[in-house]
N, C-alpha and C positions, 0 to 999 in steps of 0.2 A: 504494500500500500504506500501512495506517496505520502511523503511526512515532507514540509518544508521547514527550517531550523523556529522555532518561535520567535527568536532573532529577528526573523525576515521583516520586524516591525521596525527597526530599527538602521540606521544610512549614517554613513559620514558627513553628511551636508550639513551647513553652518543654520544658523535658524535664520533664515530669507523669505519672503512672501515673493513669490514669482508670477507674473504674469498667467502664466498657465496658472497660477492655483487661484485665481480668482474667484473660482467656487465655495475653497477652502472658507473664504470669508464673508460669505452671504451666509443672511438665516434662513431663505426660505428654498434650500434643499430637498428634493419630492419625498413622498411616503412610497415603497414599496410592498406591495401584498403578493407575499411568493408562497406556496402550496410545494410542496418536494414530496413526491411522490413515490413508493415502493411499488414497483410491476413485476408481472411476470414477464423474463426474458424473451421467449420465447414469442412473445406475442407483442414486444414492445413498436413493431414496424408499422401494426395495424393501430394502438394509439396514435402514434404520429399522424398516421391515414384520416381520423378521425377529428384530430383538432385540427389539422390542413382546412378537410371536408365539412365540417358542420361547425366547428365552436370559433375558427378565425375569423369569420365575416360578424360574429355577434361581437370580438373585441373591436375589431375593424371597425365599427359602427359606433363604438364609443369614443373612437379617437374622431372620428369625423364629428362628430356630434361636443366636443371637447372636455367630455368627462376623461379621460384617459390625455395622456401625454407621451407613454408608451405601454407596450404590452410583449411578450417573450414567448420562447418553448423552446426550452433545453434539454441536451439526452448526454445521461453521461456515459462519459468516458473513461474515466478513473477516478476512483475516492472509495464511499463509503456505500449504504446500503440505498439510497436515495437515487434511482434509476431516473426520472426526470421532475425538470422544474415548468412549473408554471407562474409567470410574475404578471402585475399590473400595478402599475406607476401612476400618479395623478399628484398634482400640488400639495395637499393638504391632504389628513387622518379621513377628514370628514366625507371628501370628495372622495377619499378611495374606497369606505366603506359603502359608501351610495353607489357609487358603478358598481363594486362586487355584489352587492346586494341583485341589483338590477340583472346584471348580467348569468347570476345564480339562477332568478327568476327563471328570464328567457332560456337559458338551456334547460332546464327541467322542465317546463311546456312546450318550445318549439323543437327541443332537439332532445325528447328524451329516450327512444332508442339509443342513441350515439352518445349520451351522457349515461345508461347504465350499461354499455359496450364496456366504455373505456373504464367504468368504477369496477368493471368484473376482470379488467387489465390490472388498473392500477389501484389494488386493493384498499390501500392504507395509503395515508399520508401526514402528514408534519404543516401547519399553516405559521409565518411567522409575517410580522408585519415591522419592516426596517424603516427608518429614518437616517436618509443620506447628512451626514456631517462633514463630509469633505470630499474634492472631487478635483480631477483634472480638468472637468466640462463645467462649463455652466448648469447650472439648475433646469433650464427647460434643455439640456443637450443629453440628460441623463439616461442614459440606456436606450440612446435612439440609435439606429443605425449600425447595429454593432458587428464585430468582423466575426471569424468564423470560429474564434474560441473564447472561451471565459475557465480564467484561473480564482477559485472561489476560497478563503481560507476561515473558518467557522468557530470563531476563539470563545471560548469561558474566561471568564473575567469575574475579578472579585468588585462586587458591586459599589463596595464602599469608596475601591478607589478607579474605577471604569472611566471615570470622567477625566482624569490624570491622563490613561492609556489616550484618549480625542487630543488631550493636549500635546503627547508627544510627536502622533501624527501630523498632528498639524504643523507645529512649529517644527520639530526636527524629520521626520520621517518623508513627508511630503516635498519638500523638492527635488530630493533626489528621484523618486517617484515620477514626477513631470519631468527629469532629464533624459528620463531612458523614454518617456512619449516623446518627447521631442528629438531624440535620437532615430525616433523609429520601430525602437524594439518591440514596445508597446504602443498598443493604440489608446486608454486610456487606461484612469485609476478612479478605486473610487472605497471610502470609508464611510460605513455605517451602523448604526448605535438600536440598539432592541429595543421596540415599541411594545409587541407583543408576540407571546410566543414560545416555546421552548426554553434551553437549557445554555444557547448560544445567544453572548452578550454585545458581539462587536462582530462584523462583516468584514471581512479587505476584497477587495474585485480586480483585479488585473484581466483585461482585455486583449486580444493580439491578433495575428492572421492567421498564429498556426500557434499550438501546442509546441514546440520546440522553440517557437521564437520568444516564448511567455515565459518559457523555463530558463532559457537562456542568459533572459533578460533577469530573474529573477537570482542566477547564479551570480552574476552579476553584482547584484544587490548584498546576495549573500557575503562575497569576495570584502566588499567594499565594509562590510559591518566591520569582520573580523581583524581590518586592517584599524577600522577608524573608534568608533561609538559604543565600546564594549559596555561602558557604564549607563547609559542608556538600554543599551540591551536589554541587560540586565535586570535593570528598575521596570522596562515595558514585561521582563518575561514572569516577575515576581505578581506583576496585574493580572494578570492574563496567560494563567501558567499551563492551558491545555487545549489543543485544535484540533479540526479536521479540515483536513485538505478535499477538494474536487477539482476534475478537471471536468469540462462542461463542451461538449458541440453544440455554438449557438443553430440550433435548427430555423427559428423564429425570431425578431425582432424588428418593431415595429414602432414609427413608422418611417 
């Protein structure tokens, strides 16, 4: 299983606010409602068939209509037990609960063949609802249009001090972050904080074109701690002292 160092939270980079993190410093960051899913292997081709076929024109319809900002479908590739995700993005908690609410509706009336299809696929799920706290994009650029992989890392965090681990991010962790997007390596970054949810207190997102170039990039990162920010390391792995790694084929991402 991949394990990436805990470390990985942590860069050599001086504390800068960079052009690229101009997201970092906005508050109004979107709400993500992602659903992770456990299926059966066997039959996970024909889920995908199904949200293509009947459930993408009902998110499609929300983002035309502008409850939605974006919306996803992911199949993994390597990690844990969570075989795919489903996200929806909107500005605010309130706005995101309204669409999903809405859009729940609609597929269980107009599409409910092909909503209990895929629940007889994809048995079990996990619902957690994120709030973005820093980003290499702006706030409405936030998981629109994204390349063909996503590197996803799912931290436990001691609560009391969780809000430290956002500070490190921000100030030291994140520029070096936006040097390897703007290097290329990566196509974006992106840190967020548990609204509701599970047992995972803090999100990191790295984006890219390919699985190799994410990891790459991410050795990279690694290289750069152990050379520069061990005491930082350190203090982030003492927060936040237990993860799980995925790697994610963006299938979906919209718009």
């Amino acid at each position: 299983m991949l394990r990436a160092p805990r470390w990985l939270g942590c860069t050599i980079a001086s504390v800068l606010v960079l052009p690229a993190l101009a997201a970092a410093q906005e508050s109004s960051l979107p709400f993500v409602y992602a659903t992770y899913f456990q299926c059966d292997p066997s039959r996970e081709a024909r889920a995908d068939a199904l949200v293509r076929e009947a459930l993408a024109p009902v998110f499609d319809q929300r983002l035309a209509d502008k409850r939605l900002t974006a919306w996803g479908w992911l199949a993994h590739s390597l990690g844990g037990h969570w075989r795919r995700v489903s996200y929806l993005v909107a500005p605010s908690r309130d706005a995101l609960l309204d669409a999903q609410s809405g859009i729940a509706t609609e597929i269980r009336t107009r599409h409910a063949q092909a909503w209990t299809e895929l629940n007889s696929i994809c048995s079990t799920h996990d619902d957690y609802i994120w709030r973005g706290v820093a980003s290499s994009q702006r706030a409405g650029e936030i998981a629109q249009a994204r390349p063909a992989a996503g590197y996803s890392i799912y931290y436990e965090c001691a609560m009391a001090r969780q809000s430290h681990a956002d500070t490190l991010v921000m100030q030291v962790f994140a520029p070096i972050y936006s040097r390897y997007v703007k290097a290329g390596g990566l196509h974006s970054w992106a840190w967020y904080e548990h609204a509701t949810g599970g047992k995972y207190r803090r999100l990191l997102v790295f984006d890219g074109a390919g699985h190799k170039a994410i990891l790459g990039s991410t050795d990279s990162i690694i290289a750069d701690i152990a050379k520069g920010r061990a005491v930082e390391g350190r203090e982030f792995n003492e927060i936040c002292s237990s993860h799980q790694d995925y790697l994610w084929d963006i299938q979906t991402a919209k718009p």
